[in-house]
C-alpha positions as CSV (number, residue, x, y, z in Angstrom):
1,X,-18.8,-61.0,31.3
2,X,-19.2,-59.7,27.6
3,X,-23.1,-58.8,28.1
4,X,-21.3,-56.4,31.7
5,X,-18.7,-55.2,29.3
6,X,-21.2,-54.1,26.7
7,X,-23.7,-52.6,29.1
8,X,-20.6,-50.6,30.7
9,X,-19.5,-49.4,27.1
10,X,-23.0,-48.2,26.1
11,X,-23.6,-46.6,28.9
12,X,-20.4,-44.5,28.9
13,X,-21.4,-43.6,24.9
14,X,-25.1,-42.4,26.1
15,X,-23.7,-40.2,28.9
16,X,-21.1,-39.0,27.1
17,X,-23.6,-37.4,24.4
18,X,-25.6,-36.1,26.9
19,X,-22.6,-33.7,28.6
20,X,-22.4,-30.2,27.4
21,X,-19.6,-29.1,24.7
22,X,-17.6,-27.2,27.3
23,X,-15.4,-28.4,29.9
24,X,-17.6,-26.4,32.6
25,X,-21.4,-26.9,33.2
26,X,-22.6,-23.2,33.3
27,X,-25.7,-22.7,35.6
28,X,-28.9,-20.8,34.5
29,X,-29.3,-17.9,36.7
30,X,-32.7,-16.5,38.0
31,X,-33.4,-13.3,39.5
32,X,-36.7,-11.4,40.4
33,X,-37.5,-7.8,39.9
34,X,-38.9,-6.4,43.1
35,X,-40.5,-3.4,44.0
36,X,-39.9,-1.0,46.9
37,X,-41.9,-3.3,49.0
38,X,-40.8,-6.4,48.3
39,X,-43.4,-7.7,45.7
40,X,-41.8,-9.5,42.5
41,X,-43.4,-7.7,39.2
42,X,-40.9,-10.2,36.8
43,X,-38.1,-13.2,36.7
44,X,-34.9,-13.0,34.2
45,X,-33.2,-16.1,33.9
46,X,-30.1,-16.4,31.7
47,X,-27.6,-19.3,30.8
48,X,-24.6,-18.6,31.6
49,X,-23.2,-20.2,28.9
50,X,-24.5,-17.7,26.4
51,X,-21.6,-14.7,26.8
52,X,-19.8,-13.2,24.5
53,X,-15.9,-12.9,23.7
54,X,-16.1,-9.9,26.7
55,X,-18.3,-11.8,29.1
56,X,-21.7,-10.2,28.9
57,X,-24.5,-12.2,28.4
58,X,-26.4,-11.4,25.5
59,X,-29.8,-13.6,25.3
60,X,-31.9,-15.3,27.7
61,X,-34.0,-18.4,28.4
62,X,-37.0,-16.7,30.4
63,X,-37.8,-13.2,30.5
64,X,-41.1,-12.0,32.2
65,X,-42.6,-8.6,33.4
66,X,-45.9,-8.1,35.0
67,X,-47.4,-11.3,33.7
68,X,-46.0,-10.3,30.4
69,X,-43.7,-12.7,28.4
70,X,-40.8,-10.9,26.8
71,X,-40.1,-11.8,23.0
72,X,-38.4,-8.8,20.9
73,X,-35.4,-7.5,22.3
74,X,-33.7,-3.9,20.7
75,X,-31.1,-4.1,24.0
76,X,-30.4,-6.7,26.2
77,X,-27.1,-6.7,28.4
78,X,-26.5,-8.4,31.6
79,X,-22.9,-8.8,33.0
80,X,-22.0,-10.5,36.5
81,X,-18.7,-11.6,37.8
82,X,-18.2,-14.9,37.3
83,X,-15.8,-15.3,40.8
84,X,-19.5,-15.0,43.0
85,X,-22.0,-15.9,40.6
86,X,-24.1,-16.2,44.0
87,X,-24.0,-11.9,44.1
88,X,-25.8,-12.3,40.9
89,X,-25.9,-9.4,38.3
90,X,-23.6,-6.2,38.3
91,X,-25.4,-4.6,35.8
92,X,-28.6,-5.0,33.5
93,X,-29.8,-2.7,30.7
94,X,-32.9,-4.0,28.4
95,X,-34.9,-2.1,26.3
96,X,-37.9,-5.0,24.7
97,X,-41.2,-5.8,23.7
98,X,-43.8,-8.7,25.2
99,X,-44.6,-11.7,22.7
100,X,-48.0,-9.6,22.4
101,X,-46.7,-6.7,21.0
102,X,-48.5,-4.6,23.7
103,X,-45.5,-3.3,25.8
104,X,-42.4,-1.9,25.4
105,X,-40.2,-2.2,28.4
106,X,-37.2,0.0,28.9
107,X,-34.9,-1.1,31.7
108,X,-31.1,-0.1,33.6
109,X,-29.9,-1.3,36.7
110,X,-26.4,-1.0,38.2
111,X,-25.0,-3.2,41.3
112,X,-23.2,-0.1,42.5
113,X,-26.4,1.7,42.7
114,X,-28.7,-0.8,44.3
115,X,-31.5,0.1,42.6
116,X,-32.7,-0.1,38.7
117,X,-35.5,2.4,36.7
118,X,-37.8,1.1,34.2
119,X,-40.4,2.6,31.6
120,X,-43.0,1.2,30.5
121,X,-44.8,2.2,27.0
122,X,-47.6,1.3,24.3
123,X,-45.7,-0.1,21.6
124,X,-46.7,3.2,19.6
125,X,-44.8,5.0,22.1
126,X,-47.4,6.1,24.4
127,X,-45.8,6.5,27.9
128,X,-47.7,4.4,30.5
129,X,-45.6,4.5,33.9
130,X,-42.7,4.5,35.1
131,X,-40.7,3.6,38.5
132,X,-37.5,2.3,40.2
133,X,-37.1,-1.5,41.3
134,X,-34.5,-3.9,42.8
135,X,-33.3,-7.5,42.3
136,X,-33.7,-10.3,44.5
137,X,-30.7,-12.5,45.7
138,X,-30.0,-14.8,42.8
139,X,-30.5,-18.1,42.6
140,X,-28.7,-20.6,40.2
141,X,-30.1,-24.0,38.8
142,X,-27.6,-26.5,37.5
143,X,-27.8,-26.9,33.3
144,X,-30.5,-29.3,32.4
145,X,-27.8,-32.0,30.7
146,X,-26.2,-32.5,33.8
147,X,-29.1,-34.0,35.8
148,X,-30.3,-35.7,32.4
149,X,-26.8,-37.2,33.3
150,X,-27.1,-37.8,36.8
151,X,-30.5,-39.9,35.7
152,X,-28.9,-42.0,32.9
153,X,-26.5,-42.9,36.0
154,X,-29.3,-43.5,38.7
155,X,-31.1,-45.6,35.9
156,X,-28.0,-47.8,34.9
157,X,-27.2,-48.5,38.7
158,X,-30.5,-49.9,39.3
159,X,-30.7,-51.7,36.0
160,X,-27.2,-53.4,37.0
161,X,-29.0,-53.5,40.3
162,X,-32.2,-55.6,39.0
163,X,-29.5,-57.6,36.8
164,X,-27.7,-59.1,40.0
């Protein structure tokens, strides 16, 4: 009885450092860059939980264009409406550099428009191209603590399991 009461206690204490500090579980949110014809050039995916006091998100956790990971960042600013996260972003506006320091990417796409322009240039400010692009339907992965969570519970049923 005291070894089940134990188990129960520690096992409420382990989950209960592994849930995230706010009430809500905020998603991570992934969308691709598309051109015209449907071929993805890029993926942005941003937690949710990173917004500021106005609701714009201000970092993110994976940024990649044409093979290129993104590292420096002069602009970044992404809002979507948090009543159908499903619509994915409103509006984007980035203006970074890859981890490589080869490419400067300047970016701006509004939901009201449909379509988004970007730039690309040397990072000595040589223009290389330039053209319009879209975003695909977004798609939104549950934060990372909560199925570390939903484990810790799968693992304690079937240790209580093997137990009985």
């Amino acid at each position: 009885m005291l070894k089940s009461i134990l188990f129960a206690l520690s096992a409420l204490v382990l989950s209960s450092l592994a849930l995230p500090q706010n009430v809500q579980a905020a998603p991570i949110m992934t969308q691709e860059f598309l051109f015209d014809d449907g071929t993805s050039f890029g993926v942005l995916s941003v937690d949710l939980d990173n917004i500021d006091e106005f609701g714009n998100v201000l970092e993110w956790e994976a940024f990649e264009l044409f093979g290129f990971t993104i590292g420096e960042s002069f602009l970044f600013l992404a809002e979507y409406d948090p009543f159908n996260l499903a619509a994915g972003f409103s509006f984007l506006n980035f203006d970074v550099n890859d981890i490589s320091n080869s490419f400067a990417f300047q970016g701006f796409w509004d939901g009201a428009f449909g379509e988004g322009f970007i730039d690309i240039f040397s990072t000595d400010g040589e223009f290389v191209d330039a053209g319009a692009f879209s975003l695909s339907n977004a798609t939104l992965v549950s934060e990372p603590a909560t199925v570390f969570l939903m484990l810790g519970a799968i693992g304690g049923l079937l240790l209580r399991r093997r137990q009985g």
